[in-house]
N, C-alpha and C positions, 0 to 999 in steps of 0.2 A: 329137951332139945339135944341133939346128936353134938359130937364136939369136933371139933377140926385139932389132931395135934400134928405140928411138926415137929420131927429129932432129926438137927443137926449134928454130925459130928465130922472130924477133921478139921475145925479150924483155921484160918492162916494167921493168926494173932493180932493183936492188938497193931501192932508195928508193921505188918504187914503191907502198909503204904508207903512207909520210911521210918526212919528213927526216933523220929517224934509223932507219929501219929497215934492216935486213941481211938481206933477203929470199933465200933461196936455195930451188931445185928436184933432188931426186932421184926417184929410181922407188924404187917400195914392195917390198920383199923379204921375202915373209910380213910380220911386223907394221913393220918397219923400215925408216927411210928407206935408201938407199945408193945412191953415186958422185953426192952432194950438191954440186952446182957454181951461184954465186952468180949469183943471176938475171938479171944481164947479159951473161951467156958468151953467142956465138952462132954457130955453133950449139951447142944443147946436147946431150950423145949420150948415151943409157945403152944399154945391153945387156944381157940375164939368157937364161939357156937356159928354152927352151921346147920341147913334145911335141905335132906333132898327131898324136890319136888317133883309133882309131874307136871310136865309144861308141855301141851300141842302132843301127846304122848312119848314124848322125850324126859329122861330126867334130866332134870334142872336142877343151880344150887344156889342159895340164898343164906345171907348171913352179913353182919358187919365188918367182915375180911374178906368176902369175893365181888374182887372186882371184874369188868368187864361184859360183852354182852350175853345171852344166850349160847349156847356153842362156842364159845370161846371165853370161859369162865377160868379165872385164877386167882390167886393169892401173892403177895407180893412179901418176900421176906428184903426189908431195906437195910441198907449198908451207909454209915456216916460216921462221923468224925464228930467226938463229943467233947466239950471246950470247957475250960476249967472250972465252967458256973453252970453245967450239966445239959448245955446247949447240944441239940444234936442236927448236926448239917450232912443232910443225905446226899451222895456221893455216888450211887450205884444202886441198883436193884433186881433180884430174882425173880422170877415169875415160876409160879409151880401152877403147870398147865393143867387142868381138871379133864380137860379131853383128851389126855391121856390115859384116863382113868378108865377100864373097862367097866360096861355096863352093870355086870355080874355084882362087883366090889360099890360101886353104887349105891346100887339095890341094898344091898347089906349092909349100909351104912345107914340106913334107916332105923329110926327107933331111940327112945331116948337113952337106953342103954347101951349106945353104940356110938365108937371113936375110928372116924376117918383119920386114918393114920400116913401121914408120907415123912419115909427117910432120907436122907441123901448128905451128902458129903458138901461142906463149907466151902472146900477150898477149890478153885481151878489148876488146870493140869500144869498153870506157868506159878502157883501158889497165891494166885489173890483171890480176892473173896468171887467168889461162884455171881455170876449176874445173868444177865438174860432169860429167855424163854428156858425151862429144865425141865424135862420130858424121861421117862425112862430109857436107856438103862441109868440115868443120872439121879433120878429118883422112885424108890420103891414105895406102892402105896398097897394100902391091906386095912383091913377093919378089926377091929377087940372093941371084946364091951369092958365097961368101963370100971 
């Protein structure tokens, strides 16, 4: 099965919420965070398998990190605050919007030897952690096999 990676880099740190905060980022695996690494790793990488499909002759993408419906497919990198007994309380999250992704790069993502790749930068432009809907030019996406 094809792989989903994403590379974060640029960070805004650990502390980046204040002085005491313990900010960390994972990717969303259905309702849960996981491979949760503290927000000044750089880069940060996660990985989850993914399917492009053909749905109604549209590709489509399937996997246990894309959430949403048809046409409006994403992945969810979350942002929380992790508590002394390794509790993580999410606080914020990214969405890495799949219909962004041109068709072509899709396509080519198929195959078990091939990695749906998106990069993009951690930080927002006032230095906290990146949230909302991210669309290119905020995120670059491309395929390598593996």
């Amino acid at each position: 099965m094809p792989l989903l990676r994403v590379v974060g880099t640029d960070p805004p740190g650990r502390a980046c919420c204040g002085p005491q905060s313990n900010v960390h980022v994972g990717i969303q695996i259905r309702r849960d965070p996981d491979q949760v690494v503290a927000a000044d790793v750089d880069p940060a990488t996660f990985t989850a398998e993914i399917e492009v499909v053909d749905r109604d002759g549209m590709l489509d993408l399937r996997g246990p990190c894309v959430q949403g419906r048809p046409g409006d497919r994403f992945v969810y990198l979350t942002w929380g605050e992790v508590d002394a007994d390794g509790g993580f309380e999410m606080f914020r999250r990214a969405k890495l919007m799949f219909d962004a992704v041109d068709a072509d790069t899709l396509a080519r993502g198929r195959g078990d030897d091939r990695v749906l790749e998106a990069r993009l930068g951690l930080t927002d432009e006032v230095g906290q952690p990146r949230c909302a809907a991210v669309r290119p030019p905020l995120v670059t996406w491309s395929v390598t096999s593996r």
